[in-house]
C-alpha positions as CSV (number, residue, x, y, z in Angstrom):
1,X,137.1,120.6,131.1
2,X,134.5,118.3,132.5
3,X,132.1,117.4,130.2
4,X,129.6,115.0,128.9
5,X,128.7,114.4,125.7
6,X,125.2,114.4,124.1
7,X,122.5,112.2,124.6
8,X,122.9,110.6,121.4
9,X,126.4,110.3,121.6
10,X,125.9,107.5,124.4
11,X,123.0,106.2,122.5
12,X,125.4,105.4,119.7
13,X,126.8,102.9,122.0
14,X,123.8,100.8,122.2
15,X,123.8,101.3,118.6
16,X,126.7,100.1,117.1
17,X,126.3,96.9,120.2
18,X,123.0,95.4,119.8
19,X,120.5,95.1,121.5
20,X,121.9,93.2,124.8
21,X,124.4,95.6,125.5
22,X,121.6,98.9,125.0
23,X,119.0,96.6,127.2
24,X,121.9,96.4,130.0
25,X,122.3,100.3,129.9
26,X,124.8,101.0,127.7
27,X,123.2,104.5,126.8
28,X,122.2,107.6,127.7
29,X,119.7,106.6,130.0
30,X,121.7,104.3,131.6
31,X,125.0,106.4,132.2
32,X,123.4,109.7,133.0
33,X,122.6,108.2,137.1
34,X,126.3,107.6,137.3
35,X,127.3,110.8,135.5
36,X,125.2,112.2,138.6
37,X,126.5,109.5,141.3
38,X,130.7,110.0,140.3
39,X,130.0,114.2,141.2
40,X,129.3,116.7,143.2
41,X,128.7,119.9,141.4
42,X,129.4,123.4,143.1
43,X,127.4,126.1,142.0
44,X,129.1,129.8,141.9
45,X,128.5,132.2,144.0
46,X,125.6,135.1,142.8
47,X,128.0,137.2,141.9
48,X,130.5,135.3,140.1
49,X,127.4,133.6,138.0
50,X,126.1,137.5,137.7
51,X,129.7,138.7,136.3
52,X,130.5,136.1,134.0
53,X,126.8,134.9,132.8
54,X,127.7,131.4,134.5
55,X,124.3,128.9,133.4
56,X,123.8,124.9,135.0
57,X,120.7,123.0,135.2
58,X,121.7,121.4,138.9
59,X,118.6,119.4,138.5
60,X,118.9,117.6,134.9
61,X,122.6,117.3,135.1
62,X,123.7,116.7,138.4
63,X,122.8,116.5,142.2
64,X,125.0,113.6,143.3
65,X,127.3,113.3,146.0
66,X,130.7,111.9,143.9
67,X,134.1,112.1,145.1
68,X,135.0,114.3,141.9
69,X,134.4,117.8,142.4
70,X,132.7,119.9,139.7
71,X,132.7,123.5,139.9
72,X,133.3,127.0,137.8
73,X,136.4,128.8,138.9
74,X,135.6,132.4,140.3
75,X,137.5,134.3,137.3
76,X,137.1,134.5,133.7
77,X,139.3,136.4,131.2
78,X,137.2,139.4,129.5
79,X,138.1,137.9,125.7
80,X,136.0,134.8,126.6
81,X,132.4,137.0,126.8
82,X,133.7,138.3,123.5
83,X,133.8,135.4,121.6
84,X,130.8,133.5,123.3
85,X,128.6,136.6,122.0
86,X,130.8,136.0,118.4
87,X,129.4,132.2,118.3
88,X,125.8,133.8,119.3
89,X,126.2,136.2,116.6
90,X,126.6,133.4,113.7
91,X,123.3,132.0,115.6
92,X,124.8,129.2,117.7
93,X,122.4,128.5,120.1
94,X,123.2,128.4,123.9
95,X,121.8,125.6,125.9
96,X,121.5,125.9,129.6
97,X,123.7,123.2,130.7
98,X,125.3,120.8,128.1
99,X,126.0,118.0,130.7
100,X,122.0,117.4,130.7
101,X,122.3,115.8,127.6
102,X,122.0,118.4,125.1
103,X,126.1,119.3,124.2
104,X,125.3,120.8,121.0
105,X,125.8,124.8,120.8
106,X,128.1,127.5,123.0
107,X,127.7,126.7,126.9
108,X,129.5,126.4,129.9
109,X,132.0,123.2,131.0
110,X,133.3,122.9,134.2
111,X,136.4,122.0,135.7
112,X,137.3,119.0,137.6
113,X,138.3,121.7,140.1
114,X,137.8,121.3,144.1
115,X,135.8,124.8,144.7
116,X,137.5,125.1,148.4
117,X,141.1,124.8,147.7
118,X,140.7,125.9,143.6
119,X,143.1,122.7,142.9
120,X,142.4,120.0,140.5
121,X,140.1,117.1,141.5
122,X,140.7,113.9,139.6
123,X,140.8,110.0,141.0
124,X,144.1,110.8,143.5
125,X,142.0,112.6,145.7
126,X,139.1,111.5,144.9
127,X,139.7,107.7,144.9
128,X,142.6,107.1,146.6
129,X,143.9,109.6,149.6
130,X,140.6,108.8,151.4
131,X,141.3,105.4,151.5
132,X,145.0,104.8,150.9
133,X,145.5,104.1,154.7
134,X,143.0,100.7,154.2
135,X,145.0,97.8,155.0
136,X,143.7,95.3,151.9
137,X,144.8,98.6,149.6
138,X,148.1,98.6,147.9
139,X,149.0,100.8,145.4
140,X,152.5,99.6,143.9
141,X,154.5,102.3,141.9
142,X,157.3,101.8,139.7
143,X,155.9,98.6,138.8
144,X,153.9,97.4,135.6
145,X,151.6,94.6,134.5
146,X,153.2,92.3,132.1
147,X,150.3,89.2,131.4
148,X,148.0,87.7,133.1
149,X,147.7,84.2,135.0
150,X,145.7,82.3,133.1
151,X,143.8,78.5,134.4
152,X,143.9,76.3,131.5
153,X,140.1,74.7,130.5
154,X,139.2,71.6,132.2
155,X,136.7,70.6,129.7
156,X,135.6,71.3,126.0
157,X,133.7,73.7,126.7
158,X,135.2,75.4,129.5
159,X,137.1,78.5,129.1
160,X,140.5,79.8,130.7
161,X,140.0,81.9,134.2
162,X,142.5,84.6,134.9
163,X,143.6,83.6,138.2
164,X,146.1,86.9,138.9
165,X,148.9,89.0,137.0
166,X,152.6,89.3,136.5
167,X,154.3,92.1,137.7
168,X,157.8,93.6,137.0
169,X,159.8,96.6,137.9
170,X,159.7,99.7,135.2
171,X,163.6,100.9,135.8
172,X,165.0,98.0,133.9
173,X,167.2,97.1,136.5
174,X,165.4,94.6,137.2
175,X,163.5,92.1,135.2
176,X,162.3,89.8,137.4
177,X,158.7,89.5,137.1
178,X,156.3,88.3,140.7
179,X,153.1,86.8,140.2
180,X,150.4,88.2,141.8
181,X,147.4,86.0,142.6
182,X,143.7,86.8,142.7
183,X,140.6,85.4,145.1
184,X,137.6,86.7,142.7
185,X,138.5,88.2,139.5
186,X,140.7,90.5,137.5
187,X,140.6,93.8,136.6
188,X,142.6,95.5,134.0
189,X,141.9,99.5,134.1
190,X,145.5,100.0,132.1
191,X,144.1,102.8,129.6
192,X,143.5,103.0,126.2
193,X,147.0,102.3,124.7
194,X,148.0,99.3,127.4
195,X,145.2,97.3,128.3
196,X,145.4,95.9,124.8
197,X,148.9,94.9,125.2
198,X,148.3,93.0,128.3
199,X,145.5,91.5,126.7
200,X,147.8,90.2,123.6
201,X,150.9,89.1,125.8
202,X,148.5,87.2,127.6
203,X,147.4,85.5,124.2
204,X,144.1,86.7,123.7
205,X,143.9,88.9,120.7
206,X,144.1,89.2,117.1
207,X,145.8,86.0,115.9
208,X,148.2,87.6,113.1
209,X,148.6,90.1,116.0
210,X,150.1,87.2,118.5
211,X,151.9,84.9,115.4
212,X,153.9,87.6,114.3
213,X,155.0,87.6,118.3
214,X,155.6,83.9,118.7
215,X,152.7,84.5,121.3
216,X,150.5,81.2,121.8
217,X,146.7,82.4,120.9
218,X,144.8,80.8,124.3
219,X,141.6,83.5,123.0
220,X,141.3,84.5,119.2
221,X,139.5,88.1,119.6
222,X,139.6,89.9,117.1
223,X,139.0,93.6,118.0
224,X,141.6,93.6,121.2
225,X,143.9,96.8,120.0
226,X,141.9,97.4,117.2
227,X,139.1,100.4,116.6
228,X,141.4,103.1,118.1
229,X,139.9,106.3,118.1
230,X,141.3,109.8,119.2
231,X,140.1,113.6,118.8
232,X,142.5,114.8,116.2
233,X,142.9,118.5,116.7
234,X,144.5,121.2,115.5
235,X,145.0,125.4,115.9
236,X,144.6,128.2,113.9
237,X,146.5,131.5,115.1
238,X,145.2,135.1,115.5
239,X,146.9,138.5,116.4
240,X,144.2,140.2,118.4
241,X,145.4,143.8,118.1
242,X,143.3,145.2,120.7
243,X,144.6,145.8,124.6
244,X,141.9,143.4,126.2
245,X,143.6,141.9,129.1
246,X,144.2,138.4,128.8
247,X,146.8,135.3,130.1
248,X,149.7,136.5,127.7
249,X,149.8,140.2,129.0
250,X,149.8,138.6,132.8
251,X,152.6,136.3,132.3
252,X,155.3,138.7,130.3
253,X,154.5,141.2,133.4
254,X,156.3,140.3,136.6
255,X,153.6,143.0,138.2
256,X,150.5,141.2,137.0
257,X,151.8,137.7,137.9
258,X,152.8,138.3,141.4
259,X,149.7,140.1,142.3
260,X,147.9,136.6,140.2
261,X,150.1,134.7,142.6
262,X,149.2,136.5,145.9
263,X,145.1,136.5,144.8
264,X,145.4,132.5,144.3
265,X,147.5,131.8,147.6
266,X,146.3,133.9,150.0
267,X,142.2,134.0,148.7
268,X,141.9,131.5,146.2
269,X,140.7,133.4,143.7
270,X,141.9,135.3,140.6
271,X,143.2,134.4,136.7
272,X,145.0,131.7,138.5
273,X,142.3,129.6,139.4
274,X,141.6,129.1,135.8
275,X,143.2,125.8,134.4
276,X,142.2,126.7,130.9
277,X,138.7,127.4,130.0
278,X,135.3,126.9,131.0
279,X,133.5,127.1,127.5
280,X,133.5,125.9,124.1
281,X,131.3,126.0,121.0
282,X,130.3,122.1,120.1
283,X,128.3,122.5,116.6
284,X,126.6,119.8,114.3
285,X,127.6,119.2,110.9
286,X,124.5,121.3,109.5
287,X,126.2,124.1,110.9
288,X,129.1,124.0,109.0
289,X,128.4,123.4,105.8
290,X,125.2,123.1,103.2
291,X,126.9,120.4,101.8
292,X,125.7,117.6,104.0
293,X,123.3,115.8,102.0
294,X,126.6,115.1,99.6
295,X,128.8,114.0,102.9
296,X,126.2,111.8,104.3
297,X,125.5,110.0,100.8
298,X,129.5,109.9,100.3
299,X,129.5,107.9,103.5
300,X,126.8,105.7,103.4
301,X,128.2,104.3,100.4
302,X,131.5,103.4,102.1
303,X,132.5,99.6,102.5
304,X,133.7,99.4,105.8
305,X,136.8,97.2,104.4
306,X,138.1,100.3,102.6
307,X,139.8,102.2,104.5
308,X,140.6,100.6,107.7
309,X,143.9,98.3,107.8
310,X,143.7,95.7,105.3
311,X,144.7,92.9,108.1
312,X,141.1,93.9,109.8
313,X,139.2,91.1,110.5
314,X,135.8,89.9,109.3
315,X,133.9,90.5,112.3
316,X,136.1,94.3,113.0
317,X,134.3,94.7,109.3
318,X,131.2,93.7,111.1
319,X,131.4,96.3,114.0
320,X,132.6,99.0,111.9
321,X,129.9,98.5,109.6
322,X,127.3,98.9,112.4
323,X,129.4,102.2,113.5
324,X,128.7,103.6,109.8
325,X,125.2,103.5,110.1
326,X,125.6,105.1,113.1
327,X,127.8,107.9,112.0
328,X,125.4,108.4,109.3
329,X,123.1,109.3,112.1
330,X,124.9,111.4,114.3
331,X,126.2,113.2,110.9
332,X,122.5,113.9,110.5
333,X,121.4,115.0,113.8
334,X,121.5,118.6,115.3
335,X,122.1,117.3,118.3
336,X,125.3,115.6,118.0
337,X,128.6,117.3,118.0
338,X,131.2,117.1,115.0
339,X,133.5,119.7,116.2
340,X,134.9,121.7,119.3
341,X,135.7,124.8,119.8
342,X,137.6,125.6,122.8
343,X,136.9,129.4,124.3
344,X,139.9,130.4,125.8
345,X,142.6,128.8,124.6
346,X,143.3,130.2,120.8
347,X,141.8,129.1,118.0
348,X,141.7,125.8,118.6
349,X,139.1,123.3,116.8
350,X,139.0,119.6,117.7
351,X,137.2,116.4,115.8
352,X,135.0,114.4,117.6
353,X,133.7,112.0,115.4
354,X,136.4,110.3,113.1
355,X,135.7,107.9,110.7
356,X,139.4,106.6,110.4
357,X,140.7,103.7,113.1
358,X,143.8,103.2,114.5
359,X,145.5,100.2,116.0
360,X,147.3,99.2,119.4
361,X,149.2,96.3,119.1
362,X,152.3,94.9,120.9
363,X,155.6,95.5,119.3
364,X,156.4,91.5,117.5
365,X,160.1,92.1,117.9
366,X,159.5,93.1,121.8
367,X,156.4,92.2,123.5
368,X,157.0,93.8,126.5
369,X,158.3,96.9,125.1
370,X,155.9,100.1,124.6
371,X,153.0,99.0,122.2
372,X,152.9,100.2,118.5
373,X,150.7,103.4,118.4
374,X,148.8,103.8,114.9
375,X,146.3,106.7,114.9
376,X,146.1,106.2,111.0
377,X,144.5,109.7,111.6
378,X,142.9,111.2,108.0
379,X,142.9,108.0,106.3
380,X,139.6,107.9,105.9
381,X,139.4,110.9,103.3
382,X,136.1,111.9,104.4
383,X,137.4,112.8,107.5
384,X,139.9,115.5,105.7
385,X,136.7,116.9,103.7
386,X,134.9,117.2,107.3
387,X,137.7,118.9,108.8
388,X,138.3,121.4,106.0
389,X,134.3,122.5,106.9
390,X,135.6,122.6,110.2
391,X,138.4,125.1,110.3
392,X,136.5,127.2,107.2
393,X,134.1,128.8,110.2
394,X,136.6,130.6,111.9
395,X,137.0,133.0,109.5
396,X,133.2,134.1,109.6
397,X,133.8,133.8,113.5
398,X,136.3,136.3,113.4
399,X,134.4,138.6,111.1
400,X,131.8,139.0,113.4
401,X,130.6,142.2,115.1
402,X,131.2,140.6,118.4
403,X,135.1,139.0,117.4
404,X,135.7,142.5,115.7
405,X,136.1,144.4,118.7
406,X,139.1,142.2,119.3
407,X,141.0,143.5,116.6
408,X,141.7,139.9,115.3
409,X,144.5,139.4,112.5
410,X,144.9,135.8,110.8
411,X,148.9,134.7,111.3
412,X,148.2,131.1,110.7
413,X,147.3,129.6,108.3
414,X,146.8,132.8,106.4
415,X,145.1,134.5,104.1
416,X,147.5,132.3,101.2
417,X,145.2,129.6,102.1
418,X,141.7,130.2,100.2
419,X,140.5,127.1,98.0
420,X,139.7,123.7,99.6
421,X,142.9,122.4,98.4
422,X,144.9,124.8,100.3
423,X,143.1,124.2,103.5
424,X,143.7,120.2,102.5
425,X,147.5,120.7,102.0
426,X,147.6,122.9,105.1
427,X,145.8,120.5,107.3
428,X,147.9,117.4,106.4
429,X,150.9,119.6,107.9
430,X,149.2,121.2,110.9
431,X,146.9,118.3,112.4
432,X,148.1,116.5,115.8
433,X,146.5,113.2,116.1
434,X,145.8,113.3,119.5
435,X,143.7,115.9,122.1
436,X,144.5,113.0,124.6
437,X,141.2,111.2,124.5
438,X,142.0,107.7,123.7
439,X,139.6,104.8,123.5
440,X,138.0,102.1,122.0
441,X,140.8,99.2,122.1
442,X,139.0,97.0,124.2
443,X,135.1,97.6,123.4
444,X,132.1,96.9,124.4
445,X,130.6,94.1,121.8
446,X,129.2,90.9,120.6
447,X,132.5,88.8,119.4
448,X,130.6,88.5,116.0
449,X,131.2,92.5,115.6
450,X,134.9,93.0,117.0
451,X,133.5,93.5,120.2
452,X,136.3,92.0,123.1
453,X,133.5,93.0,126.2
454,X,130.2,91.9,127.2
455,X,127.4,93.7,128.5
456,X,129.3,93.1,132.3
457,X,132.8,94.3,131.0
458,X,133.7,90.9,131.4
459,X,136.2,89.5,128.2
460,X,134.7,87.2,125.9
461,X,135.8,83.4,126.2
462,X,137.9,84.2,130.1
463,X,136.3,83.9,133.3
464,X,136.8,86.4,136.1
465,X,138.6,89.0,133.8
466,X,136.8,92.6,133.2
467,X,137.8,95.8,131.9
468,X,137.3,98.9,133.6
469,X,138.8,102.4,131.4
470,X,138.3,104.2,128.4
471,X,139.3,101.4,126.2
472,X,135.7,99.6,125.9
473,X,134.0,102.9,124.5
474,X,132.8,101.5,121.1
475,X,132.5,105.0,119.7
476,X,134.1,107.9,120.7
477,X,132.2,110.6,122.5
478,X,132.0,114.2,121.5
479,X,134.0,115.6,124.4
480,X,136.2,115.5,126.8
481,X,136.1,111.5,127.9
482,X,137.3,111.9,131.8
483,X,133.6,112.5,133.5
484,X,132.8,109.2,131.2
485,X,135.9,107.3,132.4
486,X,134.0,107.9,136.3
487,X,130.8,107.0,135.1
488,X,131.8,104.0,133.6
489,X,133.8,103.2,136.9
490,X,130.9,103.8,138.8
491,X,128.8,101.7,136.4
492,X,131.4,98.7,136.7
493,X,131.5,99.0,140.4
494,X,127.7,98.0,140.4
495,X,128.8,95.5,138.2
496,X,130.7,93.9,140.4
497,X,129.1,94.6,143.5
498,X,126.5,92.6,142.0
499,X,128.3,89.4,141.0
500,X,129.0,89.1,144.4
């Protein structure tokens, strides 16, 4: 699924950042031209957008030229009409195109999908096989960044200069480690879960994060592995006991999968050219509950030191405090997304704005080992209470006129589960931390509120050194983050472009 999300998810960002960082385009205003620029969006064909009710606004949302090829695959299973018309009947409205900025309702996503060849498009082959043959490219596998090369400060108030990296094989055969040197600056697009460890072997970071590694602080920031955010997710599971076709029926029949087969490699097209849906219900907290006058008062009295790790520093305190307000906000808004709903793949519901933070930190005993993953998902317990709202509408989902038709039996949780309390105990057991959307371990931010980037991407206190992935979101987005990873890409790219 490639998605944006809403408007005033990105203006969140400016939010929670000040005033420098919104000013530089750190919103939905500034992100939307390189939403546009990292794309080129396919439309479908008459017929297919006649047979499955396809919608997209090519002119709000798109009309770029980007390497990354957006389209809608020519096949849809019948079930997904069904329950599109099911959100519609409990009055979900259905925007034209969600990537113009207004992700709140039931609508179409596409795929990251190249519309000639139906196979995934994604920074391989948009980023790299065009270019791979350039001689000042390298790309060098089965290697990994250990630390950086840091210049030592001439002067009192000069700060260190990353001057390269160190590199070492990943079979552990080998542990030799090469040093790598740069002419203008660093880089470090490592991800979510190990830019921050770079970051910390290289001695900036937290400092009870680098003592407890006999690591020598060279930059004390604060928020480096810290404000991890992930979409926790989790699925209910329903019997549908009428004989609609759908993926299950194709794969236990060796009839129906061949012909799949033959439709996807000799036409392209067919159930096969579907990598898992196009569609989703993304709804506001006011359409889950009439409670949210209580929720919103519950959390604007939170401290933020309550419930993140007790080790957080003053000025994390200070950043999460601004993200509160924030929440507050989007909690408030109708056109912010709290929850997805996946069409297509079960029943599936996913969180997209957490109040609880997690932490990325090296492992103290051994650095260079895989970093210590904390999502600390649900220990913020207003996140449990959300999320109990959350999976409560599926059971007026499936009593629908529209969902009836489908026959739909409860198998999971089950009808056992009735008071909030239940739901509570069954969430605890059922909920996977992760819908693989990491960020925020490297974020955008004035040092004074956790914040390890500046309005360039560059790290505080280190010259030359930027960060370029989904670790400097400040807040997490309400959908799926890869169309943001390229726009922030593209964003940088300007960036650097103009430092020269």
């Amino acid at each position: 699924m490639f998605d944006r999300g809403s408007a005033a998810d990105y203006d969140a960002w400016g939010d929670v950042t000040g005033p420098q960082y919104h000013d530089a385009g750190w919103n939905w205003d500034g992100l939307l031209p390189y939403f546009k620029k990292s794309t080129t969006f396919t439309t479908p064909s008459a017929s297919d957008a006649e047979n499955y009710d396809y919608t997209y606004d090519v002119e709000a949302a798109y009309g770029g030229n980007g390497s990354v090829q957006a389209s809608y695959p020519p096949f849809q299973w019948p079930g997904e009409k069904v329950m599109r018309n099911a959100w519609k009947d409990l009055g979900v409205p259905s925007p034209k195109d969600g990537a113009a900025g207004d992700a709140t309702g039931v609508f179409w996503l596409p795929s990251s999908q190249d519309p000639k060849t139906q196979t995934r498009s994604y920074s391989r082959t948009a980023h790299y096989d065009g270019v791979a043959h350039r001689r000042n490219y390298h790309l060098l596998v089965g290697h990994k960044v250990t630390d950086l090369l840091l210049g030592e400060p001439s002067g009192e108030e000069a700060q260190h200069e990353a001057q390269g990296v160190r590199i070492q094989p990943v079979d552990g055969k080998n542990i030799s480690s090469v040093a790598v040197h740069s002419v203008r600056e660093v880089i470090l697009a490592a991800g979510t879960i190990h830019t921050p460890g770079i970051l910390q072997r290289s001695g900036i970071g937290p400092k009870d994060v680098l003592t407890a590694a006999n690591i020598s602080m060279k930059v004390e920031l604060p928020g480096v592995g810290q404000n991890f955010q992930d979409h926790a997710m989790t699925n209910l599971f329903y019997n549908m006991t009428t004989d609609l076709p759908g993926p299950t029926q194709m794969f236990m029949n060796q009839t129906l999968i061949k012909e799949a087969r033959r439709q996807y490699e000799q036409e392209r097209k067919g159930p096969l050219t579907l990598s898992g849906g196009n569609s989703g219900a993304f709804l506001p907290l006011s359409t889950l509950t009439n409670e949210t006058t209580s929720i919103l008062s519950n959390l604007s009295a939170q401290l933020p030191s309550t419930y993140l790790p007790s080790s957080a520093h003053p000025a994390v305190l200070e950043g999460y405090a601004h993200q509160l307000e924030s929440l507050v906000d989007l909690f408030s808004s109708k056109q912010a997304a709290v929850f997805e709903y996946p069409i297509g793949v079960g029943a599936m519901i996913a969180f997209l704005k957490p109040l609880s933070r997690g932490t990325v930190n090296i492992n103290p005993q051994n650095p260079t080992a895989e970093p210590h993953v904390n999502y600390r998902t649900f220990t913020n317990p207003l996140d449990v209470a959300l999320t109990v709202h959350g999976v409560k509408i599926f059971r007026r989902l499936y009593a629908t006129p529209s969902a009836k038709t489908l026959g739909p039996v409860e198998l999971s949780p089950g009808q056992a589960v009735k008071t909030n309390e239940d739901w509570v105990r069954w969430l605890k057991t059922s909920i996977s931390p992760s819908f693989y959307h990491p960020v925020g371990t490297a974020a955008l931010g004035p040092k004074s509120r956790g914040g390890v980037l500046g309005p360039d991407l560059k790290v505080h206190g280190v010259q030359k050194l930027r960060v370029v992935d989904a670790s400097i979101m400040p807040l997490i987005p309400g959908t799926h983050t890869s169309s943001t990873v390229y726009a922030v890409a593209e964003k940088a790219a300007d960036l650097i472009v103009q430092d020269g």
